[in-house]
C-alpha positions as CSV (number, residue, x, y, z in Angstrom):
1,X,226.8,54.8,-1.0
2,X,227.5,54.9,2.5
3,X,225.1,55.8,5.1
4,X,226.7,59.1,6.2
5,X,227.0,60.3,3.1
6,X,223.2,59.6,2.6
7,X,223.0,61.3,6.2
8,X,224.4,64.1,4.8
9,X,222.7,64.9,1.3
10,X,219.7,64.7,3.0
11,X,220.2,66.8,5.8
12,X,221.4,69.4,3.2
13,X,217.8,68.5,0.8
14,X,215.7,69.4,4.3
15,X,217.3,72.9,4.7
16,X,217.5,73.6,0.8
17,X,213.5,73.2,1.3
18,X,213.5,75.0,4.5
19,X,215.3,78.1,2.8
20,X,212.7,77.9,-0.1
21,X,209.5,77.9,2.2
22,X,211.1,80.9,3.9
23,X,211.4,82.6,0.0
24,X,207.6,81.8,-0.3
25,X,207.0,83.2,3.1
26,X,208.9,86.2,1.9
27,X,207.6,86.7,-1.4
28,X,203.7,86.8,-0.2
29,X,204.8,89.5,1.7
30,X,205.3,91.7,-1.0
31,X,201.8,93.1,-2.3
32,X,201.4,92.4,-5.8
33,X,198.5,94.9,-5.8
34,X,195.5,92.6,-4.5
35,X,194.5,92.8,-0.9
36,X,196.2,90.0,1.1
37,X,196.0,89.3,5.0
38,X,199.4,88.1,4.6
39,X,200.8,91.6,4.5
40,X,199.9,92.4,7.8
41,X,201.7,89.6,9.4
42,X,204.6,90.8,10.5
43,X,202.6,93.5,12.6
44,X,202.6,93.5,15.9
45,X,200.3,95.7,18.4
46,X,201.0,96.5,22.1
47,X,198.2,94.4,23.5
48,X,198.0,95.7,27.5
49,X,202.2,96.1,27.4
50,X,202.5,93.0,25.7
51,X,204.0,93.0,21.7
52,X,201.0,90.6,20.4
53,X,200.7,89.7,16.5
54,X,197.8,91.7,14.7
55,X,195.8,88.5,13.8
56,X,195.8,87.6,17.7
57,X,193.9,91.0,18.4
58,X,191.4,91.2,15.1
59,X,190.1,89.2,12.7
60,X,191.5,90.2,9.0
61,X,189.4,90.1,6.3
62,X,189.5,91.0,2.2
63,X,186.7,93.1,1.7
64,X,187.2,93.6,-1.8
65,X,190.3,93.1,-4.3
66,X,191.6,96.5,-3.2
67,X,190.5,96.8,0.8
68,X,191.5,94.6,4.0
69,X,189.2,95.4,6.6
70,X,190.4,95.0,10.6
71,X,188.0,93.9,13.1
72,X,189.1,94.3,16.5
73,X,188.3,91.4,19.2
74,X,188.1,94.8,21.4
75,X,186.8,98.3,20.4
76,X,189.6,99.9,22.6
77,X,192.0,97.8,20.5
78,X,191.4,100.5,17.3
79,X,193.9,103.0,18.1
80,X,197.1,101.0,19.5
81,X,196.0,98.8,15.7
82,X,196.3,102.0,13.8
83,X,199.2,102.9,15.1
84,X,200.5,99.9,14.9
85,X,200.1,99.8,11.1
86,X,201.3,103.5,10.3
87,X,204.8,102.3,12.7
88,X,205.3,99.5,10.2
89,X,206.0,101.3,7.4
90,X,203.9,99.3,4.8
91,X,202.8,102.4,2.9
92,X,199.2,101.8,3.6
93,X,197.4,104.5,5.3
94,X,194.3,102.8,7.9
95,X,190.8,104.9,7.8
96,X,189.0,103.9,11.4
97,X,185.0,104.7,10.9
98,X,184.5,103.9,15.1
99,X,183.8,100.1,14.6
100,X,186.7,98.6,12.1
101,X,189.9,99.8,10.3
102,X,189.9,99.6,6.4
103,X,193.2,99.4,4.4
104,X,192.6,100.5,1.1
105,X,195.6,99.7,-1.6
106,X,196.3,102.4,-4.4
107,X,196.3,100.3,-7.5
108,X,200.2,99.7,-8.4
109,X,202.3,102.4,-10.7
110,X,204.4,101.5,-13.5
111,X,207.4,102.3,-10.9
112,X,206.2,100.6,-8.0
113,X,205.9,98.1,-9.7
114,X,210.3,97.7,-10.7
115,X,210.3,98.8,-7.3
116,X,208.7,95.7,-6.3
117,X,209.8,93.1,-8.9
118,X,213.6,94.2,-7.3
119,X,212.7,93.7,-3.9
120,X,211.5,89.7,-5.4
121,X,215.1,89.4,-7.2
122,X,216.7,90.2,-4.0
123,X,214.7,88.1,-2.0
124,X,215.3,85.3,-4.5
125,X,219.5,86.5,-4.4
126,X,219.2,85.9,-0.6
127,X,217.7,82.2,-1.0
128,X,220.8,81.4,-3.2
129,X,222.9,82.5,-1.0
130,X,221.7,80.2,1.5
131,X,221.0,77.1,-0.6
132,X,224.8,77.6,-1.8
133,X,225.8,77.7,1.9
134,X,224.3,74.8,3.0
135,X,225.8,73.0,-0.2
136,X,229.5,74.4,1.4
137,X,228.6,72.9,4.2
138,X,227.8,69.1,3.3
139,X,230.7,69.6,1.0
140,X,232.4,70.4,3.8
141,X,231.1,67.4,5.4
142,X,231.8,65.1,2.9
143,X,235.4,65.9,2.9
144,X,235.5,65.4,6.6
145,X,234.2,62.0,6.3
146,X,236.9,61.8,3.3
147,X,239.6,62.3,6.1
148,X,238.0,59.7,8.6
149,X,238.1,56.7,5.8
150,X,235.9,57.6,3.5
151,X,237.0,56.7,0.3
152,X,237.9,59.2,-2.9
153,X,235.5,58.0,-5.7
154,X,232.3,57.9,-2.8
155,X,233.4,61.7,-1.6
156,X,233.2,63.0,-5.9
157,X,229.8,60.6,-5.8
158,X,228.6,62.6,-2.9
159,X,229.4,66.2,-3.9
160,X,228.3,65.5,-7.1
161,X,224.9,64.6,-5.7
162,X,224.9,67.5,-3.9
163,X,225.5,69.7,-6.8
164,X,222.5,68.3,-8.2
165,X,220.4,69.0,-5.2
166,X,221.6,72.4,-5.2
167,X,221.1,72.9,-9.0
168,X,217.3,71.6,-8.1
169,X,216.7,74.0,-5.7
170,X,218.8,77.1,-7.4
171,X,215.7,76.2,-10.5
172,X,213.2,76.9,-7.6
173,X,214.2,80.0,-6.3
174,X,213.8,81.4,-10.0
175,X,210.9,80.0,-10.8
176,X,209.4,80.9,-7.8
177,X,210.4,85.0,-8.3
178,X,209.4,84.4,-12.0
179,X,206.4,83.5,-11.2
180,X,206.0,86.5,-8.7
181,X,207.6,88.9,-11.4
182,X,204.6,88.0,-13.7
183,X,201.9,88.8,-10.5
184,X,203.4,92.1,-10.1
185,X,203.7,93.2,-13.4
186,X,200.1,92.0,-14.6
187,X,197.5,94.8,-14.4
C-alpha cells in the first residue's frame, strides 16, 4: 500500500483516539454518585481578576465516598470558591465552616440516575459523530489521491481499512458508556 495512503489511515487512527480520550474526559465528569475531584474541573474562580482553575487555588480532596473537601491555598480565597461552585451549576450546594468548603453529594435517585445514564448516551452519540467525521475525511482524502494517480483497487483497500478503524473505535465509544451505564446504575 502506498505511503500516503498509510499517511492517511493513520492520521485518521490518531484523531479517532483523540476523540475517545475526550469521551473519557467527558464521561468522568458525570458523577456517578461517589465523590470525585474530577467534577470540579471545569471550575474556575476569579483569583485577584484573573479566571484561575479551582485546583490552582485549593487543594481537592475525597473525604469520604460521599464528601469532597476544599482547602484553599488562601483563607480569603473561601468566598470567591463558593461562589464559584454555586455559578457552575453542578447541583452541589458547598457548606464553608471558616477553614475549608465541604461538598457533600446526595446519594443518586432512581431518576437521576436515567437522567444521568442519558447525558452518557449523548456524550457517547457526540464521539460517533466525530469518529464518523474524521472517517469522511480520509475518505475524502483517499479519493483525492484517487484523482492525483492513485490507483482504483489501492483507494477500495484504503477506505476499506478505514472502515475498520472506524468500526474499532465506534466498539469503543459503546463500551466505554456501557461501562459508565453500569457505574451509574449500581447502588
Amino acid at each position: 500500500m502506498s505511503e500516503v495512503l498509510e499517511k492517511i489511515i493513520d492520521n485518521a487512527g490518531d484523531h479517532m483516539k483523540k476523540a475517545i480520550s475526550h469521551l473519557e474526559t467527558e464521561l468522568s465528569k458525570i458523577r456517578a454518585g461517589k465523590a470525585n475531584p474530577v467534577i470540579l474541573d471545569g471550575i474556575h474562580v476569579d483569583y485577584y481578576g484573573a479566571p484561575t482553575a479551582l485546583s490552582q487555588v485549593a487543594n481537592v480532596t475525597v473525604a469520604d465516598a460521599r464528601t469532597l473537601s476544599i482547602q484553599p491555598w488562601e483563607k480569603n480565597m473561601l468566598h470567591a470558591i463558593e461562589k464559584a461552585i454555586i455559578a457552575s451549576n453542578i447541583g452541589l450546594n458547598p457548606q464553608n465552616d471558616g477553614n475549608i468548603i465541604r461538598l457533600f453529594l446526595p446519594p443518586l435517585t432512581e431518576e437521576r440516575r436515567k437522567e444521568l445514564c442519558k447525558k452518557v448516551n449523548q456524550e457517547g452519540e457526540f464521539a460517533k459523530v466525530a469518529v464518523r467525521n474524521i472517517r469522511r475525511d480520509a475518505i475524502e482524502n483517499i479519493k483525492k489521491e484517487q484523482k492525483d494517480g492513485l490507483s482504483e483497487d489501492e483507494a477500495k483497500r484504503g477506505e476499506t481499512r478505514v472502515q475498520g478503524v472506524t468500526d474499532k473505535y465506534i466498539v469503543l465509544v459503546d463500551q466505554h458508556c456501557k461501562d459508565k451505564d453500569k457505574e451509574i446504575m449500581t447502588i
